[in-house]
PDB file of N, CA, C and O in Angstrom:
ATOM      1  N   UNK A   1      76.286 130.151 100.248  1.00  0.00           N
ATOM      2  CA  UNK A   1      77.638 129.647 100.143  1.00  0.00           C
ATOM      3  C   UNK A   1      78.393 130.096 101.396  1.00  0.00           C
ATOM      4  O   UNK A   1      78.471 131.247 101.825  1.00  0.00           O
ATOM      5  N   UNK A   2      78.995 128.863 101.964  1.00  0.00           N
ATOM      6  CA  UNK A   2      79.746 129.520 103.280  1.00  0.00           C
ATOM      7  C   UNK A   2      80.913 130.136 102.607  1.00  0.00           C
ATOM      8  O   UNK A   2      81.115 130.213 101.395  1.00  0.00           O
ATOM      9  N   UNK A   3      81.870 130.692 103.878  1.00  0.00           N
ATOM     10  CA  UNK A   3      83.064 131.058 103.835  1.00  0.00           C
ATOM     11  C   UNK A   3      84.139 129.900 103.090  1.00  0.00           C
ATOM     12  O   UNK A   3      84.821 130.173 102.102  1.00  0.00           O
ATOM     13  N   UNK A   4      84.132 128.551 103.787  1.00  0.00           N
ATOM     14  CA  UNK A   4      84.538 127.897 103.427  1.00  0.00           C
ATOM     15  C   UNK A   4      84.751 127.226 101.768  1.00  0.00           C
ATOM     16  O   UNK A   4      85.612 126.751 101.028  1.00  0.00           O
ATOM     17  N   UNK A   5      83.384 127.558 101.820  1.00  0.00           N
ATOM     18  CA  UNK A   5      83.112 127.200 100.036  1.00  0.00           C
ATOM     19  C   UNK A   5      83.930 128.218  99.519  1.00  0.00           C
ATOM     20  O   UNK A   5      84.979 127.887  98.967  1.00  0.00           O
ATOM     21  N   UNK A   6      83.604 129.463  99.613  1.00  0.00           N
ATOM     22  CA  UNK A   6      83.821 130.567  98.417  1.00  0.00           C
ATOM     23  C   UNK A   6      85.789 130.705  98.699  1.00  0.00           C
ATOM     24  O   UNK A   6      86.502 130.829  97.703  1.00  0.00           O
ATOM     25  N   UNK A   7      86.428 130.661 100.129  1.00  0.00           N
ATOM     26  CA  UNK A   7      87.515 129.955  99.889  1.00  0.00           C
ATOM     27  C   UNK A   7      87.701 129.099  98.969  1.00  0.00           C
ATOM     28  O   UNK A   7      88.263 129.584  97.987  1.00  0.00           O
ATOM     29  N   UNK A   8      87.385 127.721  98.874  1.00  0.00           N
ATOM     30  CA  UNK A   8      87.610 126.557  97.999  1.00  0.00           C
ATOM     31  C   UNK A   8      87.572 126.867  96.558  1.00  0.00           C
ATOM     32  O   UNK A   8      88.618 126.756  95.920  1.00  0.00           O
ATOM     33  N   UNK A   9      86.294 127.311  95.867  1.00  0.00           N
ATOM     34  CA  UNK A   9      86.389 128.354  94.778  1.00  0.00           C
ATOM     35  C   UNK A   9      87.465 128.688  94.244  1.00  0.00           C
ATOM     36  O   UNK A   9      88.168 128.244  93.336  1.00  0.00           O
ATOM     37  N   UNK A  10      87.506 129.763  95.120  1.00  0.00           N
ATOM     38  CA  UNK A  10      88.627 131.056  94.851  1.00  0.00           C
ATOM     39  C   UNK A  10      90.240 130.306  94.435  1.00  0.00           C
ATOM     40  O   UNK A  10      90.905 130.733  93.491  1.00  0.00           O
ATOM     41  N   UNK A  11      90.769 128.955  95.456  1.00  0.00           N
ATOM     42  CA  UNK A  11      91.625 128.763  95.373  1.00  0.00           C
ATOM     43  C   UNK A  11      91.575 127.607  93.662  1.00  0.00           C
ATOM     44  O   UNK A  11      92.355 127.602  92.709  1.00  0.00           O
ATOM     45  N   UNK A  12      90.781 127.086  93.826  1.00  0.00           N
ATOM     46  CA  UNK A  12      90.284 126.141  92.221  1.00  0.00           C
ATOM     47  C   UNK A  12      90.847 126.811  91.234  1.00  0.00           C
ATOM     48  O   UNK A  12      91.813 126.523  90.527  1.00  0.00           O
ATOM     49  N   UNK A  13      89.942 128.015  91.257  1.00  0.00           N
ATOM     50  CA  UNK A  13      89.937 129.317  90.186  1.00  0.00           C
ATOM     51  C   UNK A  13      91.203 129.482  89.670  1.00  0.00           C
ATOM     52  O   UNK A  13      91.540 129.520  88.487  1.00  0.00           O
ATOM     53  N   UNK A  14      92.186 129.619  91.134  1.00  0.00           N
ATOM     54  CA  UNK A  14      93.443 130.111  91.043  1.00  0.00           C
ATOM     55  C   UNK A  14      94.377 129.304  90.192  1.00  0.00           C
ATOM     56  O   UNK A  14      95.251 129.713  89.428  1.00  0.00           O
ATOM     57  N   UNK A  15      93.965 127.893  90.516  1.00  0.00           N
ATOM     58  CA  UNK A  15      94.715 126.606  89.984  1.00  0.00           C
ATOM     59  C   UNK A  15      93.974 126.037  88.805  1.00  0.00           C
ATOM     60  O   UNK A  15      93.969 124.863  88.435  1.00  0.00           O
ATOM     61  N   UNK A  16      93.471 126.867  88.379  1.00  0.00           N
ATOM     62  CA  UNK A  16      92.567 126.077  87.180  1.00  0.00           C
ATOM     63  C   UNK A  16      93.727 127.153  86.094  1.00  0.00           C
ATOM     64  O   UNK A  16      94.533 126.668  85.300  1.00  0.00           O
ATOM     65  N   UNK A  17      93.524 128.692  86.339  1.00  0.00           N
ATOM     66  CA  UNK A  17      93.775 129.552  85.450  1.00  0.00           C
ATOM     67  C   UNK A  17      95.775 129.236  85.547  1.00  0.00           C
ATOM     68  O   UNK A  17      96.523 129.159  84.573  1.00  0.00           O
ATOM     69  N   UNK A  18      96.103 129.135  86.773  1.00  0.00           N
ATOM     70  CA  UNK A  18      97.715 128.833  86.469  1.00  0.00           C
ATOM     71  C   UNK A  18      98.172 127.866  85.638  1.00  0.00           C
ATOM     72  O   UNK A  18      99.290 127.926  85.127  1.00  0.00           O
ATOM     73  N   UNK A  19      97.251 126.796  85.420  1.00  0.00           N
ATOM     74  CA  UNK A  19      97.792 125.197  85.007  1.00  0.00           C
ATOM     75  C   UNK A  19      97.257 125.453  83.579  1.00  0.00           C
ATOM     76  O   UNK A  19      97.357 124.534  82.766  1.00  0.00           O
ATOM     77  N   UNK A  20      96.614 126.802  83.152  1.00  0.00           N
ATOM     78  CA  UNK A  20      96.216 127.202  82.176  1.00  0.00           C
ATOM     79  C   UNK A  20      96.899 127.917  81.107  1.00  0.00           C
ATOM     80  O   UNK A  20      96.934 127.668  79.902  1.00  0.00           O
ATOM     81  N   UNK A  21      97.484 128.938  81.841  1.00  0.00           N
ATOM     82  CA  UNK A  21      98.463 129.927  81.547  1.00  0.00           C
ATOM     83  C   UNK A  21     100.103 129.501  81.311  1.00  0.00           C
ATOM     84  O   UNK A  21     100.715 130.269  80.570  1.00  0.00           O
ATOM     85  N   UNK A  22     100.915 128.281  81.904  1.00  0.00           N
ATOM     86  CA  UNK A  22     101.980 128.028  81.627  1.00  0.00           C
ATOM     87  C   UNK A  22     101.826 126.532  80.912  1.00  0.00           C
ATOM     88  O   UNK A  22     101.266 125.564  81.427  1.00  0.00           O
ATOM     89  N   UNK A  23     102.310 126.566  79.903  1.00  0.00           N
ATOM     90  CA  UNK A  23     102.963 125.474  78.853  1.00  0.00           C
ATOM     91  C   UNK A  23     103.183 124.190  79.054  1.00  0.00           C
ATOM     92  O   UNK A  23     104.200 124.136  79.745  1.00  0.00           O
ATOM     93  N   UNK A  24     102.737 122.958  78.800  1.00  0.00           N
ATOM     94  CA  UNK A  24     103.180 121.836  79.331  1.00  0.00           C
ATOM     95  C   UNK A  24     104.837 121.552  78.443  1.00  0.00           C
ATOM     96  O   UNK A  24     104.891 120.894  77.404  1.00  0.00           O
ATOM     97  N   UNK A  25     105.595 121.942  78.846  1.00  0.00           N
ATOM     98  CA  UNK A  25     106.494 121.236  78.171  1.00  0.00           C
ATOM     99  C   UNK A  25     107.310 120.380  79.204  1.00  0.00           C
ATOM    100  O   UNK A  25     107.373 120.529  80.424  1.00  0.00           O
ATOM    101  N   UNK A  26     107.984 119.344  78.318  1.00  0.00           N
ATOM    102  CA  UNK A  26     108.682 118.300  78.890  1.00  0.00           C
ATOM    103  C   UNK A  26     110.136 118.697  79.469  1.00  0.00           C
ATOM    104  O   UNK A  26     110.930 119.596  79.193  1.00  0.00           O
ATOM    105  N   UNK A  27     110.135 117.714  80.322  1.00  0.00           N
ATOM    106  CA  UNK A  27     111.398 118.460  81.582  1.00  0.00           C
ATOM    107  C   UNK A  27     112.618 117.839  80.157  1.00  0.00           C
ATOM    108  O   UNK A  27     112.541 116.909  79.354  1.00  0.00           O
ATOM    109  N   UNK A  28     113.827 119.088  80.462  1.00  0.00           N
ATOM    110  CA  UNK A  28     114.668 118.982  79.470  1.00  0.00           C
ATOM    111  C   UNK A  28     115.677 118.100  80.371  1.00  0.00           C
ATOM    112  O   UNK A  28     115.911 118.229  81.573  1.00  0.00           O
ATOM    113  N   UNK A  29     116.288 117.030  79.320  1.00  0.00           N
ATOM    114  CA  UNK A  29     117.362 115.750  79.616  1.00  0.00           C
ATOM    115  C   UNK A  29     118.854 116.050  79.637  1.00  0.00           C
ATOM    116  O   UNK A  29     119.441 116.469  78.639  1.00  0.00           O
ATOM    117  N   UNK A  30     119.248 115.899  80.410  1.00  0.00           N
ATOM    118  CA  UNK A  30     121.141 116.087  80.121  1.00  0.00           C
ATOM    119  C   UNK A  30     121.494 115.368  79.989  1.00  0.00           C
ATOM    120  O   UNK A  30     121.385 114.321  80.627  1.00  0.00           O
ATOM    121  N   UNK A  31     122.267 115.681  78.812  1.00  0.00           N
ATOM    122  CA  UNK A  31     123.555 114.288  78.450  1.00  0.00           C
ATOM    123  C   UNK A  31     124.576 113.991  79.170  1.00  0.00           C
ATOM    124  O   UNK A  31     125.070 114.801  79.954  1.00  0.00           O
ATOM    125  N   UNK A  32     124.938 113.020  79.030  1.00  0.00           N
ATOM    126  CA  UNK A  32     125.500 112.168  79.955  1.00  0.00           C
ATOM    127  C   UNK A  32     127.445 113.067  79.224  1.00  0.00           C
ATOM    128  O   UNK A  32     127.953 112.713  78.160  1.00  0.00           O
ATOM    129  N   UNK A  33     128.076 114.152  80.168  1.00  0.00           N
ATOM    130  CA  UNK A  33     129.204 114.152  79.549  1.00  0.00           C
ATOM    131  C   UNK A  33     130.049 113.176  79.521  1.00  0.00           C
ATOM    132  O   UNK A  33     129.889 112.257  80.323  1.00  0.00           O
ATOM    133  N   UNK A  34     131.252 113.144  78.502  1.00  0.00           N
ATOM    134  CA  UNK A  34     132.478 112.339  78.634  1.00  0.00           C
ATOM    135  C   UNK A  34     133.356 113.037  79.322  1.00  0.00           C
ATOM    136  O   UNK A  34     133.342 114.252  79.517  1.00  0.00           O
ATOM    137  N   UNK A  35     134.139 112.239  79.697  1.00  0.00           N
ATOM    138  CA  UNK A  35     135.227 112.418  80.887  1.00  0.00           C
ATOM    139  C   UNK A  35     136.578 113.152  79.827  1.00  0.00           C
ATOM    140  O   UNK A  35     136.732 112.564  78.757  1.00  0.00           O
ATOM    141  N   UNK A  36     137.325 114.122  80.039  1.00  0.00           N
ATOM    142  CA  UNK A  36     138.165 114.667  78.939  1.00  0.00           C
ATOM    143  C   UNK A  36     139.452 113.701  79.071  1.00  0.00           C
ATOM    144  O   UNK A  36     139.959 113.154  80.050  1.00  0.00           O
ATOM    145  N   UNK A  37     139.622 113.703  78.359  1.00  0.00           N
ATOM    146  CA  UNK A  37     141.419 112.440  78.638  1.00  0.00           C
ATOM    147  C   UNK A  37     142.203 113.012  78.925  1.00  0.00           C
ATOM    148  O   UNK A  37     142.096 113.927  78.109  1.00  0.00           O
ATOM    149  N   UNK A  38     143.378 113.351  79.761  1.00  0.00           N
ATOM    150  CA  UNK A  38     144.229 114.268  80.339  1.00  0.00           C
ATOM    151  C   UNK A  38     145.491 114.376  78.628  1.00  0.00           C
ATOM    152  O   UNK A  38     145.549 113.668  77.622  1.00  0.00           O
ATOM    153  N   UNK A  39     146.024 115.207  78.928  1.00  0.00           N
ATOM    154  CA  UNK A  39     146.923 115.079  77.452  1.00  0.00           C
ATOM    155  C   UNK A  39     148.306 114.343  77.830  1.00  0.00           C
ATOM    156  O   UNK A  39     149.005 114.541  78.824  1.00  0.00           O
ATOM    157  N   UNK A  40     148.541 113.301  76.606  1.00  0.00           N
ATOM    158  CA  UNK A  40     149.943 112.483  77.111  1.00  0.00           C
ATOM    159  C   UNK A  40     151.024 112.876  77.390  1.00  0.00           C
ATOM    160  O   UNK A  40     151.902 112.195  77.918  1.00  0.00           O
ATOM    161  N   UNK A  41     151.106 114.021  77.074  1.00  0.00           N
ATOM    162  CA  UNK A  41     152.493 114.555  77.908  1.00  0.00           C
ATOM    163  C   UNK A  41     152.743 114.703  78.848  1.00  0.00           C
ATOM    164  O   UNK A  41     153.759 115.212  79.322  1.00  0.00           O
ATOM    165  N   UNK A  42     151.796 114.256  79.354  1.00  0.00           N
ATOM    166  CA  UNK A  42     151.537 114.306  81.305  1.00  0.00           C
ATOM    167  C   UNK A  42     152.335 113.673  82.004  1.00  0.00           C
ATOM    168  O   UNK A  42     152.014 112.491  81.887  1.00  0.00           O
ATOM    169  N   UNK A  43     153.323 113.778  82.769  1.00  0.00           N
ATOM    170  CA  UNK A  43     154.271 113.031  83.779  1.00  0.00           C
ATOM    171  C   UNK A  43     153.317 112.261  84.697  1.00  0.00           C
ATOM    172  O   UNK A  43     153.633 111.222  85.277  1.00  0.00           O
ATOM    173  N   UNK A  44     152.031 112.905  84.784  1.00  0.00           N
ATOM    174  CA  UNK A  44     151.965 111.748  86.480  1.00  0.00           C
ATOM    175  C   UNK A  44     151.313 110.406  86.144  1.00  0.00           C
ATOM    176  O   UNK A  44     150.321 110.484  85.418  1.00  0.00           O
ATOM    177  N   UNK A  45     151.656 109.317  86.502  1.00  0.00           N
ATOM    178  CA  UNK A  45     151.006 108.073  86.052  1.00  0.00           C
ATOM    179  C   UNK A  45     149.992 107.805  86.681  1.00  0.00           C
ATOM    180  O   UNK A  45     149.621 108.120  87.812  1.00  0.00           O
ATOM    181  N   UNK A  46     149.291 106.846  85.426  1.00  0.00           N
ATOM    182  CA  UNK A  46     147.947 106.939  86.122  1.00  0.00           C
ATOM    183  C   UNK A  46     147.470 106.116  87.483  1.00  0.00           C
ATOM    184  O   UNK A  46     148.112 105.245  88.070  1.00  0.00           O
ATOM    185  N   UNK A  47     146.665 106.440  87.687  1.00  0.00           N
ATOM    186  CA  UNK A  47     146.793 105.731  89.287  1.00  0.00           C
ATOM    187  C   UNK A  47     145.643 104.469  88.892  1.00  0.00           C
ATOM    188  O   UNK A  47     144.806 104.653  88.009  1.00  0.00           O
ATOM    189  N   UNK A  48     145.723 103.259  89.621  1.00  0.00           N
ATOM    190  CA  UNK A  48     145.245 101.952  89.869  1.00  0.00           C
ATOM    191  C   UNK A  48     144.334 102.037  91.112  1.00  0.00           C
ATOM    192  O   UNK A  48     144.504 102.547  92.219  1.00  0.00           O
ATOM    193  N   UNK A  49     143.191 101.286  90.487  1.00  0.00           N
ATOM    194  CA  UNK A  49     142.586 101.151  91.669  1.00  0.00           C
ATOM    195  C   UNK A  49     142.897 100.574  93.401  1.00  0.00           C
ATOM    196  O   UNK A  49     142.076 100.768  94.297  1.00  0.00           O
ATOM    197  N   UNK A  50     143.761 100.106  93.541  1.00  0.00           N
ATOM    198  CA  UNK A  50     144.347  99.879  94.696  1.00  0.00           C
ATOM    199  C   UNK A  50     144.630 100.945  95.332  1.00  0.00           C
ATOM    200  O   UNK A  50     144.319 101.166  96.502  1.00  0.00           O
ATOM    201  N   UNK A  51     145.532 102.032  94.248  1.00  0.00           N
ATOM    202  CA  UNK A  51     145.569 103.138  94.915  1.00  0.00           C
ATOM    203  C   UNK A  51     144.519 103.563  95.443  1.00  0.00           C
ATOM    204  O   UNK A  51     144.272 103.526  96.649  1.00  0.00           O
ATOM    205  N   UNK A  52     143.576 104.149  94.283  1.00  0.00           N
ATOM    206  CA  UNK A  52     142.145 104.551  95.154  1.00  0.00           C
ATOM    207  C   UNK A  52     141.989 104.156  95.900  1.00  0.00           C
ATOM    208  O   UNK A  52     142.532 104.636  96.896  1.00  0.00           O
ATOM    209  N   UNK A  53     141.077 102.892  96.064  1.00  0.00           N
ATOM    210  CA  UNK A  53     141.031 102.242  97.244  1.00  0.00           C
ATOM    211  C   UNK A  53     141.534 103.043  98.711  1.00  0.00           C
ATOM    212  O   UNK A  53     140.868 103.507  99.636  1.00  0.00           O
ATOM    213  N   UNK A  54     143.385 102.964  98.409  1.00  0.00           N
ATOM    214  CA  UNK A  54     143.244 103.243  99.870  1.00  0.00           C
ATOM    215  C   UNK A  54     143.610 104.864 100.080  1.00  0.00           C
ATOM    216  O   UNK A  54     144.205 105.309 101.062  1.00  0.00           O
ATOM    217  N   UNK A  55     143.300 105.367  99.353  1.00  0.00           N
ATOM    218  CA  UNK A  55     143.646 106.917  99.525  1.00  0.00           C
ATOM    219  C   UNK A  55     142.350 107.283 100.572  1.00  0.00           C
ATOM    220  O   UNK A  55     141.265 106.708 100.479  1.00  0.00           O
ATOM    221  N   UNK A  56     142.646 108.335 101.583  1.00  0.00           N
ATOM    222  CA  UNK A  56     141.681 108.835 102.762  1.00  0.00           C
ATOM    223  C   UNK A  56     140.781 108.640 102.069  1.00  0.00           C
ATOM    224  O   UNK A  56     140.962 108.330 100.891  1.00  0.00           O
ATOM    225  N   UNK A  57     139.523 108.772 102.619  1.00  0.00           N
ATOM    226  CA  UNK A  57     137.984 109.240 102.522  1.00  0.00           C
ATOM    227  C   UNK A  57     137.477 109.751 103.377  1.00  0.00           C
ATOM    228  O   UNK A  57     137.594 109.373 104.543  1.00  0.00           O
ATOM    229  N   UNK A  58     136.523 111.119 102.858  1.00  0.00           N
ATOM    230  CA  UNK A  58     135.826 111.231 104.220  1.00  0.00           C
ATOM    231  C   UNK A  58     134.633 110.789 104.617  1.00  0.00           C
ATOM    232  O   UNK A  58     133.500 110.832 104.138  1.00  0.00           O
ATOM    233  N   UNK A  59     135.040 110.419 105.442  1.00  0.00           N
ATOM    234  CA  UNK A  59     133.507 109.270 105.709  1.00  0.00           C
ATOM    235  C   UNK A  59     132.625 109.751 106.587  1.00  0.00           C
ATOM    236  O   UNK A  59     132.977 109.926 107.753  1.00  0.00           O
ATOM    237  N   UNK A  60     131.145 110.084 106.104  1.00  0.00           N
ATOM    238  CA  UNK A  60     130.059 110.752 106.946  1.00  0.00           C
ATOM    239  C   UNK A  60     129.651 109.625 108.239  1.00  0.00           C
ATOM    240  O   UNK A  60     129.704 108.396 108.267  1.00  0.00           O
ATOM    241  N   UNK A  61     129.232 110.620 109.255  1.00  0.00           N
ATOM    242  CA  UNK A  61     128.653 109.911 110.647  1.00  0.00           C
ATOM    243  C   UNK A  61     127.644 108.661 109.991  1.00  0.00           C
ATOM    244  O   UNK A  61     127.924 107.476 110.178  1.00  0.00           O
ATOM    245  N   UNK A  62     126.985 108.899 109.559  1.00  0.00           N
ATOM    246  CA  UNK A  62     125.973 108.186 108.703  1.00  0.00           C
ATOM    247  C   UNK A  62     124.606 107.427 109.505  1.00  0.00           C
ATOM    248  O   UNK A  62     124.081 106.410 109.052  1.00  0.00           O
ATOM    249  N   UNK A  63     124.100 108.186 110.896  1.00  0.00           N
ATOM    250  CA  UNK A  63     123.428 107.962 111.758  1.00  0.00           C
ATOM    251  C   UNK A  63     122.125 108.126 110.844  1.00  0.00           C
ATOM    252  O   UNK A  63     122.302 108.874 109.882  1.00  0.00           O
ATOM    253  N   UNK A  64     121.042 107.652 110.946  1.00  0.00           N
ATOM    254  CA  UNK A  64     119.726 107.832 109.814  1.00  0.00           C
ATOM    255  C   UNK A  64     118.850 108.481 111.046  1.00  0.00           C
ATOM    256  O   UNK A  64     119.184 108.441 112.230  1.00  0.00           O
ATOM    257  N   UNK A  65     117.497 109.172 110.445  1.00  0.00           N
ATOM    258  CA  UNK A  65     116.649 109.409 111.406  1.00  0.00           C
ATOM    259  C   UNK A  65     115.744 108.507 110.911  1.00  0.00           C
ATOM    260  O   UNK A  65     115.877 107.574 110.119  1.00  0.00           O
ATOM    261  N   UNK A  66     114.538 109.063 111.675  1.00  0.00           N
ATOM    262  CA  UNK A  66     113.078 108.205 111.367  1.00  0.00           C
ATOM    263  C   UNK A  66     112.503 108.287 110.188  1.00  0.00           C
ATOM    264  O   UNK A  66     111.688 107.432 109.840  1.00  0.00           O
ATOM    265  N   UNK A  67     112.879 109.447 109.308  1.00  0.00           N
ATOM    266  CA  UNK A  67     112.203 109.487 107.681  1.00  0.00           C
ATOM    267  C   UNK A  67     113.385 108.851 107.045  1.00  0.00           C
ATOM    268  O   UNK A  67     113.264 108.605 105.845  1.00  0.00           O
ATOM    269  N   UNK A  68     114.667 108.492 107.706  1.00  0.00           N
ATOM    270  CA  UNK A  68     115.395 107.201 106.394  1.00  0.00           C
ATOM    271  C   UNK A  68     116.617 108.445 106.126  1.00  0.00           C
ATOM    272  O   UNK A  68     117.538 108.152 105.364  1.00  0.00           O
ATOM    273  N   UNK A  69     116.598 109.655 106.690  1.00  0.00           N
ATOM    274  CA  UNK A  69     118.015 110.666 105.973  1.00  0.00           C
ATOM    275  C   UNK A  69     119.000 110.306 106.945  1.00  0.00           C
ATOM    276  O   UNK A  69     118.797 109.629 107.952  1.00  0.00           O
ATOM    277  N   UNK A  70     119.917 110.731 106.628  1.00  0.00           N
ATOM    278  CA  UNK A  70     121.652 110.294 107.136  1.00  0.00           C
ATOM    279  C   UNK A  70     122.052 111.868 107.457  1.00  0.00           C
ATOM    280  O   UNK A  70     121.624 112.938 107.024  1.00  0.00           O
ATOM    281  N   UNK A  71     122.926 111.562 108.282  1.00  0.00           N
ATOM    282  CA  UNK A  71     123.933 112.556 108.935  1.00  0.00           C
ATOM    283  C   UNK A  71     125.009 112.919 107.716  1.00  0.00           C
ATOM    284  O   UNK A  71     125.774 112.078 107.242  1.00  0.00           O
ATOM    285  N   UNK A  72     124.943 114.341 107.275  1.00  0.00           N
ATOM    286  CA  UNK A  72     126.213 114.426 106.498  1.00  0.00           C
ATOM    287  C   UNK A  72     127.386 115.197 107.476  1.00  0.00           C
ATOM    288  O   UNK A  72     128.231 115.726 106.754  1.00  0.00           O
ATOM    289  N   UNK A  73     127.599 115.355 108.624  1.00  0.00           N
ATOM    290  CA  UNK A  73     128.496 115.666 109.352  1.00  0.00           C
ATOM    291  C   UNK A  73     129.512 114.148 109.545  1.00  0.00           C
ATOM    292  O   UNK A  73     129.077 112.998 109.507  1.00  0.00           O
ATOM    293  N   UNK A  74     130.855 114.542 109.740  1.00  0.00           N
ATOM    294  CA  UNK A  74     132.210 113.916 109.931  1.00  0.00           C
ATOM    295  C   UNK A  74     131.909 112.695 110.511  1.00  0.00           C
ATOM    296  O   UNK A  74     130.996 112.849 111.323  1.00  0.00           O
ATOM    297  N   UNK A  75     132.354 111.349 110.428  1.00  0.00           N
ATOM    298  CA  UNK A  75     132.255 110.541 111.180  1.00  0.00           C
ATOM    299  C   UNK A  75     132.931 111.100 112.693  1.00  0.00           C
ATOM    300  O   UNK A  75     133.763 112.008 112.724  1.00  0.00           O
ATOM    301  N   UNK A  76     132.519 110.529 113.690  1.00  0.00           N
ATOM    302  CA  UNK A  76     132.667 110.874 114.826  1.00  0.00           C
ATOM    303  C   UNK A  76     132.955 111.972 115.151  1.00  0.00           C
ATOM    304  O   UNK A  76     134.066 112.258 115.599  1.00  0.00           O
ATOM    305  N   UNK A  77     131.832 112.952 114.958  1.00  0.00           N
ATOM    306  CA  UNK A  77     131.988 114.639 114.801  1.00  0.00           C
ATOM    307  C   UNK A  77     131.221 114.485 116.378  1.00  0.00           C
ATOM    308  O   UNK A  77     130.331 113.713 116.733  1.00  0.00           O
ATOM    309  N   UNK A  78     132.231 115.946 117.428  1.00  0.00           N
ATOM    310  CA  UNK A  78     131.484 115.901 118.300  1.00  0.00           C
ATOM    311  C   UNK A  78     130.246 116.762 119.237  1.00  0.00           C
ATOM    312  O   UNK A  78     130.001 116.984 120.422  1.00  0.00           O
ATOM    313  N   UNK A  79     129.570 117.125 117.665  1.00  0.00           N
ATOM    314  CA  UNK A  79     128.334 118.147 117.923  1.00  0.00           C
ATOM    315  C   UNK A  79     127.727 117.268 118.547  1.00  0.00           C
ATOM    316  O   UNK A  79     128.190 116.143 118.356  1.00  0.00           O
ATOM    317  N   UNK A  80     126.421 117.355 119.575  1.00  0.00           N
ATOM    318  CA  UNK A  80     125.511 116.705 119.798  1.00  0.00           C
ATOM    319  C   UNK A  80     124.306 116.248 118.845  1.00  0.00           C
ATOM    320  O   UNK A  80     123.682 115.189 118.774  1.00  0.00           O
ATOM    321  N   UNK A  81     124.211 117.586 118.061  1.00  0.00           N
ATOM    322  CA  UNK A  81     123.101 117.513 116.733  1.00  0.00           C
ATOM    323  C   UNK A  81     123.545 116.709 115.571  1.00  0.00           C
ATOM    324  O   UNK A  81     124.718 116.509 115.258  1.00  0.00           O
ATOM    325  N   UNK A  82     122.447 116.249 114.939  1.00  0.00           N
ATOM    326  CA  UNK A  82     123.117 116.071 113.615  1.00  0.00           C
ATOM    327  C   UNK A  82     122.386 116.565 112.194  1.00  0.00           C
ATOM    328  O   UNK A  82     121.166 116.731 112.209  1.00  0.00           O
ATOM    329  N   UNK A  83     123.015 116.758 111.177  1.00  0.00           N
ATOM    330  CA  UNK A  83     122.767 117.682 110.132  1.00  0.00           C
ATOM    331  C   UNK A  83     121.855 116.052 108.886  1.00  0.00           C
ATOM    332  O   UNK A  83     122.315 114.971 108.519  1.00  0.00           O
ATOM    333  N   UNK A  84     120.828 116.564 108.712  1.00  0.00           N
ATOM    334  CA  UNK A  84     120.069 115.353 107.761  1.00  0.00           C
ATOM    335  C   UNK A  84     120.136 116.019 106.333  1.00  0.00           C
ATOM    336  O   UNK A  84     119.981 117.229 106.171  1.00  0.00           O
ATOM    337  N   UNK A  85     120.396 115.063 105.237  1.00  0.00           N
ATOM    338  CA  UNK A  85     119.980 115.513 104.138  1.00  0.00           C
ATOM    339  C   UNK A  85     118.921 114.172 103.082  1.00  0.00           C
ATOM    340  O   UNK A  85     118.453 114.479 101.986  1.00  0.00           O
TER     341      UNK A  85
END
């Protein structure tokens, strides 16, 4: 048995006995929360989408690289680099 083999082995072994030892259980689901309703005694009215609309945003550079990620730095930020997520 080369080196190589008894490597290969060893690492099997390793992954045979881990996938052995922990539990298959199913990935746990989150519910979807509800949004709380503000209470009516509230003075500020509610706002319309128009408003939204035009209230600021900040809007990312949004330059992509070669694996397809985007720039989350400032639109027209003037690092030379850019930050991928």
């Amino acid at each position: 048995m080369s080196k190589i083999d008894a490597m290969r082995a060893m690492r099997e072994a390793r992954y045979n006995a881990a996938q052995s030892a922990k539990p298959r259980a199913a990935r746990p689901t989150a519910a979807p929360t509800a949004p709380t309703a503000p209470p009516k005694d509230s003075q500020k009215a509610p706002q319309k989408a128009e408003d939204l609309a035009e209230a600021p945003s900040e809007e990312l550079c949004g330059h992509r690289n070669m694996s397809g990620r985007t720039c989350t730095r400032d639109k027209g930020h003037a690092a030379k680099s850019h930050r991928y997520s």
